[in-house]
N, C-alpha and C positions, 0 to 999 in steps of 0.2 A: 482440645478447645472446650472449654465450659459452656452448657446448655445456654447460660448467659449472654457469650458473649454468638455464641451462634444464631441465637433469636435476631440479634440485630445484623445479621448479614441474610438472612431467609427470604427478604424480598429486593432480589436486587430491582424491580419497575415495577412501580405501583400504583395504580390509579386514584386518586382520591380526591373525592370534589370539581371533578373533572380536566385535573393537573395531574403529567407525570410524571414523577420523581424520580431522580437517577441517586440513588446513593457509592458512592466511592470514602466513606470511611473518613471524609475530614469534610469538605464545604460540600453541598450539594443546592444547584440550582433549578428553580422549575422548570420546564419546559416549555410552560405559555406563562408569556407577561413577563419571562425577566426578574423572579424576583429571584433576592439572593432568601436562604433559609439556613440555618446552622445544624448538623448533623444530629447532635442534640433532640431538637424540637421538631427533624425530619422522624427521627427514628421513634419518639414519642406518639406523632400521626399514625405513622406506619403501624405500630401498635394497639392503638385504641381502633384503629378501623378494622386489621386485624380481630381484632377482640369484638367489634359487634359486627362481623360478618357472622363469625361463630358464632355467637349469639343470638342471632335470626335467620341466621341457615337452615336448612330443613334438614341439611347434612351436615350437621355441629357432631364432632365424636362425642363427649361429653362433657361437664364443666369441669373435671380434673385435670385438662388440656390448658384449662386457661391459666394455671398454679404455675406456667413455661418460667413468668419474670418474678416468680418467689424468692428462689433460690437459684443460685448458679450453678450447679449440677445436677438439677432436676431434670430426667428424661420423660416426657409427657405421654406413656406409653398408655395407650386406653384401650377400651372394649376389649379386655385381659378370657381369652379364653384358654382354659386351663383342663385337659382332658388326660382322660386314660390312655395309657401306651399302648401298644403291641401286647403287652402283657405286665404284670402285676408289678415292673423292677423297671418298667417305661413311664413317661409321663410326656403330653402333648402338647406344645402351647401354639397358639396365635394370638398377636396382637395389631392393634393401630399405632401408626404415629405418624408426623410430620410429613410429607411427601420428600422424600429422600433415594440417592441410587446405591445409599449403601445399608448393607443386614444391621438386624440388631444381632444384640447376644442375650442367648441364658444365662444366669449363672446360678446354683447351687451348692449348698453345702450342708453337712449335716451339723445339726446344734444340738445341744443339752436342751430339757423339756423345761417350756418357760424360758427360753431365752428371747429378747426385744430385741435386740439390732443384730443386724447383720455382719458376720462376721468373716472377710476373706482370706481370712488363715483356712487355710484346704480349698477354698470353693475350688469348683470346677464351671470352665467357661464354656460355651457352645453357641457357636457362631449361627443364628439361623440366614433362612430365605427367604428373597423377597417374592411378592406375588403380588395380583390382580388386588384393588380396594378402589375406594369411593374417591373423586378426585380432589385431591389437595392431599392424599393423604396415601401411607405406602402401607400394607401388611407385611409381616413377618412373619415366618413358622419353626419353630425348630421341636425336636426333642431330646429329655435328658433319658439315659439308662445307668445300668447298675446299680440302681437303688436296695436299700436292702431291707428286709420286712421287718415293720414293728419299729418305726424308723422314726425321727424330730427333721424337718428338713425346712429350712428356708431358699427360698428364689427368690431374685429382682428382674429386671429386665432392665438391657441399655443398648444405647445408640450404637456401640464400639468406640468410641471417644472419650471413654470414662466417665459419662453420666449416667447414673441409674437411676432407677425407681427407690421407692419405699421395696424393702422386703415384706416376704408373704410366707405366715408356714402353711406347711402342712404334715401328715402323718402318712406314712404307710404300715401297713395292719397285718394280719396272719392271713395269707389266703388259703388256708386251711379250714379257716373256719370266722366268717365274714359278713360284715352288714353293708349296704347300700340300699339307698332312698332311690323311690320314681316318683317321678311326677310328669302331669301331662299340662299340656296345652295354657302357657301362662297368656302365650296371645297378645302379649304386650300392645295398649290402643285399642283394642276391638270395644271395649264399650265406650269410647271416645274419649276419654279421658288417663293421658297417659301417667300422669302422675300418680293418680288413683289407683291405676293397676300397677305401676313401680310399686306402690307402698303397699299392698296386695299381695305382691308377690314375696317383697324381702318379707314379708309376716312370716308366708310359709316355710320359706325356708329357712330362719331364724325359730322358728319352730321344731321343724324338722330336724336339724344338726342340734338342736338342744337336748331331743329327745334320743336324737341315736349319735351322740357326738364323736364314734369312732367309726361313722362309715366311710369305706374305700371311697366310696364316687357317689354321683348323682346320677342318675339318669332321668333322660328325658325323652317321652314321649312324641314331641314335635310340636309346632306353631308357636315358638316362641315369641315372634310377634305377631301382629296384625297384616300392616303392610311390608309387604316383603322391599320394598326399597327404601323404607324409612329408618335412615340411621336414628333420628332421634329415641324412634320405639326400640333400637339394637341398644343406644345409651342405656334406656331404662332399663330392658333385661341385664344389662352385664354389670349393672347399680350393685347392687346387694354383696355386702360383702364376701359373705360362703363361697360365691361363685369365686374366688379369688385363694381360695384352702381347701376348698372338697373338687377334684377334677371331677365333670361332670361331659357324660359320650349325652350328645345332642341327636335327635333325629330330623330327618327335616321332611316339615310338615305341608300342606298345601299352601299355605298363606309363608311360607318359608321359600317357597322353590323357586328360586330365580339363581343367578351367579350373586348376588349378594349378600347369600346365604353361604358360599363357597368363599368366598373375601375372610370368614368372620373366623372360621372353623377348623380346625388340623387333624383330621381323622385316624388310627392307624388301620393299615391294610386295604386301602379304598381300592375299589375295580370302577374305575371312569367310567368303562365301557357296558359294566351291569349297573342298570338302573339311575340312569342318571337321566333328569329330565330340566331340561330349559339351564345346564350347563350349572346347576346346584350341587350335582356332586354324586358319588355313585355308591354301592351298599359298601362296607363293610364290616370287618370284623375285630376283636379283640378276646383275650382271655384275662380271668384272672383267677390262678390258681384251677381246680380241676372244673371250674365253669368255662362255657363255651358261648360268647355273647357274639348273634349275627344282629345286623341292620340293615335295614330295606329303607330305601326312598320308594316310599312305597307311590310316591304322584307318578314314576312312570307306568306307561299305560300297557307296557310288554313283559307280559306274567312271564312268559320264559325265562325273559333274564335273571328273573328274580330266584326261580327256579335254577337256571343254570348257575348261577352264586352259590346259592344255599347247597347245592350237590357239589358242585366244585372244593367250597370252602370243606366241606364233611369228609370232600376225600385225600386233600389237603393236609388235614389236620388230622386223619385216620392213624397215625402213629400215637396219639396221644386217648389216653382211656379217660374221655370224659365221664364227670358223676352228673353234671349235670348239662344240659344246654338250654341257654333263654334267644328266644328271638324279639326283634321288637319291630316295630314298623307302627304307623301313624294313623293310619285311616283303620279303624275299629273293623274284624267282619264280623264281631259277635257283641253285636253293643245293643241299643233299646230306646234311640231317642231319636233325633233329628230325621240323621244321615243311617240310621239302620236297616232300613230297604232301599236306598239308592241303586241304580244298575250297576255305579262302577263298583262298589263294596260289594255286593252281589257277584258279580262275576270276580270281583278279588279272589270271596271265598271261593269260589268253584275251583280257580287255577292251584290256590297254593294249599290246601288241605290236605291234597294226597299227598305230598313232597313235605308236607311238617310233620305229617302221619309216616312217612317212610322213614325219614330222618331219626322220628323220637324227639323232639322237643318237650322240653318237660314242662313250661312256662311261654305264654307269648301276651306281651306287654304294647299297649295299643291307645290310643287316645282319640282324638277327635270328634267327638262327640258329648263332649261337655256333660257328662253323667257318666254314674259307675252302674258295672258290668261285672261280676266274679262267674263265669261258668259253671257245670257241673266238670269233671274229666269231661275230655269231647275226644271221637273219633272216629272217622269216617263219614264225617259231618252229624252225627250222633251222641246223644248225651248218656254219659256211663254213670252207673251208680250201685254196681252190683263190686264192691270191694271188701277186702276184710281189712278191720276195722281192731285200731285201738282207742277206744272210747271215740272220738268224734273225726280221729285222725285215722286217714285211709292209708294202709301199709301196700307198699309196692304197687299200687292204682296202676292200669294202664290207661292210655289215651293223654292229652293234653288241657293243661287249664288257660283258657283264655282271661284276663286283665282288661279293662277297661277303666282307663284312669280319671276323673273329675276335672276342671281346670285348676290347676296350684292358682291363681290369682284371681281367679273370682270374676275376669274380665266379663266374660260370656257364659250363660247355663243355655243348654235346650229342654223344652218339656217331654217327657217320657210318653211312649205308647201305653195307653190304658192294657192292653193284653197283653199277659208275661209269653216271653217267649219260651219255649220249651226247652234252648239251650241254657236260659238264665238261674244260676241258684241264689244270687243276689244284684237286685236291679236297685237301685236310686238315685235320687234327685234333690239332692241335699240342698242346695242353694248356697253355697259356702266353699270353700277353697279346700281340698283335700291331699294327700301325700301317703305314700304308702311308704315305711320300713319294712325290707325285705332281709332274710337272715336265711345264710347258706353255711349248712354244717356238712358235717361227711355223709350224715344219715337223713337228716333233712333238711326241706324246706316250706321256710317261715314266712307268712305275709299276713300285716298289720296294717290297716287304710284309718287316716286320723283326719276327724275334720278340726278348720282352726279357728271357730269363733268357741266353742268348748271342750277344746281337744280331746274329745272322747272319742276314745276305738269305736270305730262302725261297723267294722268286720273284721273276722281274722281267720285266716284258711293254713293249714297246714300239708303238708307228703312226706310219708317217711317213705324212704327208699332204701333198704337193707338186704340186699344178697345172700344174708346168713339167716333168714327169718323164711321158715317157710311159707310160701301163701295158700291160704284154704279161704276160698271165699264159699258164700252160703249158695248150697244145691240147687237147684231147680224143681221148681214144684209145677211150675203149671205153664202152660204156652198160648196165648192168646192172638187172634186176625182181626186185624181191627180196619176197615174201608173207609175211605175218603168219601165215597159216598155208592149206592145201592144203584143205580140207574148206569147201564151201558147200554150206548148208541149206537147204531149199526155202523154209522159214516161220524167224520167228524166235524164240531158245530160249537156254536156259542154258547151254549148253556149244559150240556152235560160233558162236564170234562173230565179228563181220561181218569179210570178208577185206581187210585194207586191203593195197594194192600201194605202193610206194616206188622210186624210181628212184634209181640210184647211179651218178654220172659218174666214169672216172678218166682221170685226164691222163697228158702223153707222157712226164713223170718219175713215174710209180707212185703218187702221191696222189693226193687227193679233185680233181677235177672237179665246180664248185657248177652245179647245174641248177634254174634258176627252174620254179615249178609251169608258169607259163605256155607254154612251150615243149613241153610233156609232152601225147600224146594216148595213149589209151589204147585198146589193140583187143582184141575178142574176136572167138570164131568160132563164136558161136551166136546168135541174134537173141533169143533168151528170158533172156540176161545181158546186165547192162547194167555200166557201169564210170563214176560220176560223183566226182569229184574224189578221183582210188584208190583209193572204195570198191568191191566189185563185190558188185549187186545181183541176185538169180535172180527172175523174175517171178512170181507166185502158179500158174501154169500150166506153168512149166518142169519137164520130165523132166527124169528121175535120171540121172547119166552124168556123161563131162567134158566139159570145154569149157577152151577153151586161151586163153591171154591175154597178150598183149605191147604192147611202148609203144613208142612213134615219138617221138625229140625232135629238134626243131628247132635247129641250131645254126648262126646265120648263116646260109647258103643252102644250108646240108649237111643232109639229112637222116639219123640214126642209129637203126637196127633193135635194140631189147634181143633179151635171149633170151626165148622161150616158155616160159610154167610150163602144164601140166597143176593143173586143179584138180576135186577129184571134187564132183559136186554129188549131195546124200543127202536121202533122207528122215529124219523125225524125232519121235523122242516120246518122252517122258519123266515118269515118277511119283512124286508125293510118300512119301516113307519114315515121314518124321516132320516134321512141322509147327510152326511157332513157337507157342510157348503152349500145349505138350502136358505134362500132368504127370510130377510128377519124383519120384523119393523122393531124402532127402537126408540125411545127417549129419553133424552141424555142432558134436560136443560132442569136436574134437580129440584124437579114440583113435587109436591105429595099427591098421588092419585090413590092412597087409600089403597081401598078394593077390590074395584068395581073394574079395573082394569087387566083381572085376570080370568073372567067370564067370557063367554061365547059369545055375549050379546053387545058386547063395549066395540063399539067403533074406532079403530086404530088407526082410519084413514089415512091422517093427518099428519104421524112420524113420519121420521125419516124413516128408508130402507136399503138393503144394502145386504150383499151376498156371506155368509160367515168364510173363515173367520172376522168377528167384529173387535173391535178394542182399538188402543193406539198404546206404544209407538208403531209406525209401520212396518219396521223389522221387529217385533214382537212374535213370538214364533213357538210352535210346541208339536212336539212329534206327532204323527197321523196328520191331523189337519193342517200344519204348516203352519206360512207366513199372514199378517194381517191381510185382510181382502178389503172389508169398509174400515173407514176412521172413525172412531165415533170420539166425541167431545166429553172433558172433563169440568166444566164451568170454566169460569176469566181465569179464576189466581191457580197456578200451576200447585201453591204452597197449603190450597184450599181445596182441594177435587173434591167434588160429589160423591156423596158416601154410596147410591143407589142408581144402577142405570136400568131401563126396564125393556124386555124383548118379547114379543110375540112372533108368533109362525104358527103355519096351517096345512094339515095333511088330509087328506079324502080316505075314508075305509069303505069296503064295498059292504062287507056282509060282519057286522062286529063279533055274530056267533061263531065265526070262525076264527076266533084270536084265543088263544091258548092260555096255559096258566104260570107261562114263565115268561121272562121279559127283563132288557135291561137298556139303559143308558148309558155310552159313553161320551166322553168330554171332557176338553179341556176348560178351563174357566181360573181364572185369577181377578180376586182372590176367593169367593165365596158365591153359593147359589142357593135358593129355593126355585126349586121347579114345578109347576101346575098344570095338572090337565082338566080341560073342562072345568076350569074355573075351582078342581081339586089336589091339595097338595099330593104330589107321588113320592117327593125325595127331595131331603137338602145335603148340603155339603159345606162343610168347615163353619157350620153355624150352629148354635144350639140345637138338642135336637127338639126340645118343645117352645112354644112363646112365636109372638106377634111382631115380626122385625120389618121396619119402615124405609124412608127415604134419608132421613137421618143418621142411621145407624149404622155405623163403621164394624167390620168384625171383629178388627180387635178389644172396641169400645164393649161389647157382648159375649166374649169368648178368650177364656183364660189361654188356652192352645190354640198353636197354626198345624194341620197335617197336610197341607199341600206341599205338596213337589212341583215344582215346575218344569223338571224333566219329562216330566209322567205324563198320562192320559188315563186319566180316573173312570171306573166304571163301576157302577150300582144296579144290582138287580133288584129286579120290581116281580111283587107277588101276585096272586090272582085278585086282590084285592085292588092293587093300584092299574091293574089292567083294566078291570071291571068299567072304568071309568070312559074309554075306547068305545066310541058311538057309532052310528051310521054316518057317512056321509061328512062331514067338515067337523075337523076334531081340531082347536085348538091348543097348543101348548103357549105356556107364560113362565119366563126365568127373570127374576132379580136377581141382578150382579150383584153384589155390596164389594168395595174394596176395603182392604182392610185397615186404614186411617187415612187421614187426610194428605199426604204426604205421598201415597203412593204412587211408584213410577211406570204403572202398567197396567191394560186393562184388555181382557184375553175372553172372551165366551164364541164356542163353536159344541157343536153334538151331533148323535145319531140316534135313533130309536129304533128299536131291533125286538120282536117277539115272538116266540111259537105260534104255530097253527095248530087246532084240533086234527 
C-alpha cells in the first residue's frame, strides 16, 4: 500500500472543531448535528488539522514529515540517526516515523562513486525494531554489517510496504589509517533561539566535512540539545545534512539525560546496567580498526560503574592489541571555565584517573564547558613534560592528553577563570563555534581545533607512538621541595591548613623532569613530624618550633637530595565574631542611602529584621547555612527587582588587642556582595574589585564575569589590615547584596566571621 493511500486511513476518529469523525472509506457522517460529509472533504480536514497540529506541537518531528501527501511512496522517516557499528564493517541507525505496530527496514547497497539514485539491484534489506518514542510517533533501530573498507554505499529507510525515503550516501575508509571530526556541545535552544543555533550548527559541520570530507564519523561530545524533552530542539540537531552521510557516536550530555535521549539513538555494545542515569541509556563501546573507543554517561552519579565498564570492556576486548584507546564522556574534569571546580567534576576526577591511568588511555575527549581545554600528558592527576621529543612532537609520551571541546554552534560560551591551571597547556575562549579534525595513523596521533567565523587552526597537538624508536628522554639535573605553605599547627583549624610538600624534577635541557610519587621519600628532622604521602603531620604532643624537611628521590640507582625548607610549627586558637543565622536588619524597598548607612553611627532602627538565612524564594537554599529563614522583598514587578538590598548586624568584642592577624569570611550570597566593617570596606565578591557601586547597579550591568556557584559556600580571608578595623565593644558589619539583573530569580545572603587570637 502506497504512503498515499495509507495517510488517508491513519486516523480512523478524529476530533476536530469539536465533531467526531468516523471514516469507513466511502461516506462518513459526523457525529454531532447529523451532517452528512463526503470522504473527500473528510479526509482533506483530517489532513490540514493534521498538519497544524505538527506545526504547533512542541513535539512536531520535523517539517520533512509534512512532504507525507507529496508523493505516494514517500516514507516520512525523520530525526535520521546514523552511527557507528560495533566496529568499522557495522553501521547504526535510528529513526522516527508515524506511530505504527510495524518495523521499518534498512536497506543498503553499494554504488559507483557519484552515483544519485538509488539502486536496488543487490541492495540488502534489514528489518529493524521497534522501541520507546514521543507520542504519535514509533522509533525504529536496526543495523547493517559486512560493509567493506574504502566503500561508495547508499541507504534509504522504509515502512516494509515498499515506501522509502530519499537515498543517502556514505563512504567507508581505511581503518588503518583514519580521520574523524569531534565536536562538543551544539546545545540545540540554549541561547533561546532555535533556529539561530540550527544554522550555527549546520555552519560547523558543513565546515567541518569540507575540510576533512573523508572522515569515518563524527563524534560527539554530548548536549546536543537544550531541553532534553524537546523534540523540536532534536528536529534542529538532526537538520543538517552530514548528519545524514558521516555516522556520528553521540554522548549523552546533562541537558541530554532523560529516556528521550534513549528514543533518538542506537548505540553499539550498551551495558544498561553501567552508567545509566534517569533511563538515557548506559556507557558503551565501539572500535574502528586498531582504535578502541569507550563512552561514559558520564550524568550518573556512581563512579564505579563507570569504572567497572571501562575494566570490564579492557578485559573483554584484551584479545585484541589495541594502538590506540580514546575515552569520551561529557562533563569536562580538566577544563577552565564555568563548571571546572564544581564538586561533582571534582570528584569525577578523583574516581576515574587511576582506572584511565591503569587502563592507558591515550586521548580523553570531553565537553561541557563551553571553552577549550588541550592538556599537558597528565598522570596520576599530574602534568608530564619531561618527553623526548621530535621537534615539537613528543615520541612515545607517557600519561594522557585530556580534550576539552568548545560549543560546535555557538549556542552558549562560559567565561574562563583568570588563573591558568597547572594542568592547562592550552586554554581558551574564543567566542565562536569550533571542531576539531582528529587523524589516527599506525604511528600517530593528529589533532587540529578549527574555529568557524575564520577557519583558522587554533591549535594543533600531536603523539607519535613507535615501539621501534628508542626512548631517551633528557636526565635529571636538579630536584626541588616546594611547600604550600611554611606554617604547621599543632591541632587542626581554619586558617593554617595542612602543609602539602611537592617535588619538582628539572632536566639537563631546563624543563620539567617528571617524577613518579613512588620514587619520592620524604624526611624530616624531628620524630614528633611525620610526612605521609607530602602531607606533613605534627603529632597531638609536639612543641612549637621548627623542624626541617626534605625529599630523597630515587632515579635509577642514583640517589638525589632536594633542598631543606624550614617550617615553623605554632600553636593555635581562634574565635567566633559572628555566627551563621545571626540576625540582620535589612532594606529591601530600593532607596539610595548613599553612605552613610554603612557607619557605626546610622541608626537602622527602622528596617526590617529577621534571623539569616535572608533572601526569597523560601526554598532557596545553599550548603552549611541551609534553607531561607526571613523573606525579604524584591520591589512590585517580579520582571523589575531591585538591583541593591542592604543588611546590617552587630557583634560585641571584649578586648580588640587580642584579635590576631589572620581572619576570614564565609558565605553564601546570590548574586554579589560588598562587605563593610566599621563603616570600612574588608572584601567584595563577584564585583569589581575597585569603584563605587550603588542601589542601581546590577552586577552584571558592572562586571563582564559571574564566578558564583551556587553549590558552594565561598570563603575570603582577611589580612591584618582588614582586621585592624575590629574595636572595643559594638563592632558593626554592613553587606550590599546587588543581584545580578533585573530579572533575577533568587536572592540568598547568610555568613560567619571567624579570626585568630594573639
Amino acid at each position: 500500500m502506497a504512503w498515499g493511500t495509507l495517510a488517508k486511513c491513519f486516523f480512523i476518529v478524529m476530533i476536530v472543531g469539536g465533531m467526531t469523525f468516523l471514516a469507513d472509506g466511502g461516506q462518513a457522517k459526523a457525529a454531532q448535528g447529523g451532517i452528512d460529509i463526503t470522504a473527500s472533504s473528510l479526509m482533506e480536514g483530517q489532513r490540514q488539522a493534521y498538519q497544524s497540529h505538527l506545526t504547533n506541537s512542541l513535539l512536531f518531528m520535523d517539517r520533512e514529515f509534512l512532504k507525507f501527501g507529496e508523493q505516494d511512496d514517500f516514507y516520512p522517516a525523520s530525526h535520521i540517526a546514523f552511527a557507528p557499528g560495533s566496529d568499522e564493517s557495522q553501521m547504526n541507525f535510528s529513526w522516527y516515523a508515524p506511530s505504527t505496530s510495524r518495523p521499518g527496514q534498512v536497506q543498503v547497497t553499494k554504488v559507483s562513486s557519484g552515483t544519485e539514485k538509488f539502486l536496488e539491484t543487490g541492495a540488502v534489506t534489514v528489518d529493524a525494531k521497534l522501541k520507546n518514542a514521543t507520542y504519535g510517533y514509533s522509533a525504529h533501530e536496526a543495523t547493517i554489517t559486512q560493509l567493506e573498507n574504502e566503500s561508495d554505499y547508499m541507504y534509504r529507510l522504509g515502512d516494509g510496504r515498499g515506501n522509502w525515503t530519499d537515498g543517502f550516501h556514505f563512504q567507508t575508509q581505511n581503518p588503518e589509517s583514519y580521520e574523524f571530526l569531534m565536536i562538543a556541545d551544539p546545545q540545540i535552544g540554549a541561547s533561546g533561539d532555535i533556529e539561530e543555533d540550527q544554522r550555527g550548527w549546520g555552519k560547523t559541520l558543513r565546515q567541518a566535512v569540507s575540510r576533512t570530507p573523508n572522515s569515518s564519523f563524527i563524534l560527539s561530545a554530548g548536549d546536543q540539545v537544550d531541553a532534553r524533552y524537546s523534540e523540536n530542539e532534536y528536529a534542529a540537531y538532526f537538520a543538517p545534512e552530514p548528519l545524514r552521510n558521516y555516522p556520528t557516536a553521540t554522548t549523552i550530555g546533562n541537558h541530554d539525560n532523560t529516556h528521550h535521549y534513549s528514543y533518538h539513538f542506537n548505540v553499539p555494545n550498551e551495558n544498561w546496567e553501567l552508567g545509566n542515569y534517569d533511563n538515557s541509556g548506559g556507557n558503551y563501546y565501539f572500535s574502528y580498526g586498531d582504535t578502541l573507543f569507550m563512552n561514559l554517561n558520564s550524568n550518573s552519579m556512581k563512579p564505579e560503574e563507570h569504572i567497572q565498564f571501562m575494566e570490564e570492556t579492557a578485559e573483554a576486548t584484551a584479545d585484541r592489541e589495541w594502538k590506540w584507546k580514546i575515552l569520551v564522556f561529557h562533563h569536562s574534569i580538566y577544563s577552565a571555565a564555568a563548571h571546572s571546580q564544581s564538586q561533582f567534576v571534582l570528584e569525577l576526577r578523583e574516581h576515574l584517573v587511576p582506572t584511565i591511568d591503569a587502563i592507558g588511555f591515550d586521548a580523553v575527549l570531553m565537553g561541557h564547558d563551553h571553552s577549550y581545554v588541550r592538556t599537558y600528558q597528565m598522570r596520576n592527576f599530574q602534568a608530564l613534560k619531561n618527553h623526548m621529543m621530535q621537534g615539537d612532537t613528543p615520541v612515545n609520551p607517557e600519561g594522557t592528553l585530556y580534550i576539552t571541546g568548545s560549543t560546535a554552534s555557538g549556542s552558549k560560551f562560559y567565561g574562563m577563570h583568570t588563573e591558568r591551571e597547572p594542568y592547562s597547556a592550552v586554554r581558551a575562549q574564543w567566542g565562536v563555534p569550533t571542531y576539531m579534525s582528529i587523524s589516527v595513523e599506525p604511528e600517530r596521533l593528529s589533532l587540529e581545533t578549527y574555529r568557524t567565523d575564520t577557519e583558522e587552526l587554533v591549535d594543533e597537538y600531536e603523539i607519535i607512538k613507535d615501539p621501534s624508536i628508542e626512548t631517551i628522554v633528557p636526565a635529571l639535573e636538579e630536584v626541588e621541595l616546594i611547600t604550600s605553605n611554611t606554617v604547621l599547627a599543632t591541632e587542626e583549624n581554619s586558617f593554617y591548613p595542612e602543609v602539602e610538600l611537592k617535588v619538582k624534577g628539572q632536566n639537563v635541557e631546563g624543563g620539567q623532569y617528571d617524577i613518579s610519587p613512588e620514587s619520592i621519600t620524604f624526611r624530616t628532622s624531628r620524630d614528633d613530624v611525620q610526612i605521609k604521602d607530602g602531607s606533613v603531620q605534627a603529632a597531638k604532643d609536639a612543641q612549637i618550633g621548627i623542624v626541617e624537611v626534605y625529599a630523597e628521590v630515587a632515579d635509577g640507582e642514583e640517589i638525589w637530595d632536594s633542598n631543606v625548607i624550614e617550617l615553623e610549627l605554632v600553636k593555635h586558637d581562634e574565635v567566633s565574631l559572628l555566627e551563621g543565622g545571626s540576625e540582620w536588619r535589612y532594606l529591601d524597598d530600593g532607596s539610595d542611602q548613599k553612605t552613610e548607612w554603612r557607619s557605626t553611627e546610622f541608626d537602622a532602627g527602622d528596617w526590617e529584621q529577621g534571623a539569616g538565612p535572608l533572601g526569597f524564594p523560601e526554598d532557596e537554599e545553599r550548603p552549611e547555612f541551609g534553607a531561607i529563614e526571613t523573606l525579604v522583598g524584591y520591589g512590585s514587578d517580579e520582571t523589575d527587582k531591585i538591583a541593591l538590598t542592604y543588611f546590617r548586624t552587630e557583634f560585641d568584642v571584649e578586648d580588640a588587642k587580642e584579635i590576631g592577624d589572620l581572619g576570614y569570611v564565609e558565605f553564601g550570597v546570590d548574586d554579589a556582595v560588598i562587605l563593610y566593617l566599621n563603616g570600612e570596606e574588608i572584601m567584595r565578591f563577584n564585583m569589581p574589585e575597585t569603584g563605587e557601586f550603588g542601589f542601581g547597579d546590577y552586577q552584571r550591568a558592572v562586571m563582564e564575569e559571574y564566578y558564583g556557584d551556587e553549590s558552594r559556600i565561598e570563603r575570603i580571608y582577611l589580612d591584618e589590615t582588614a582586621l585592624s578595623h575590629v574595636q572595643d565593644g559594638r563592632n558593626v558589619l554592613a553587606a550590599q547584596v546587588h543581584q545580578d539583573d533585573r530579572f533575577s530569580s533568587d536572592l540568598y545572603w547568610d555568613m560567619e566571621f571567624v579570626a585568630n587570637t594573639k
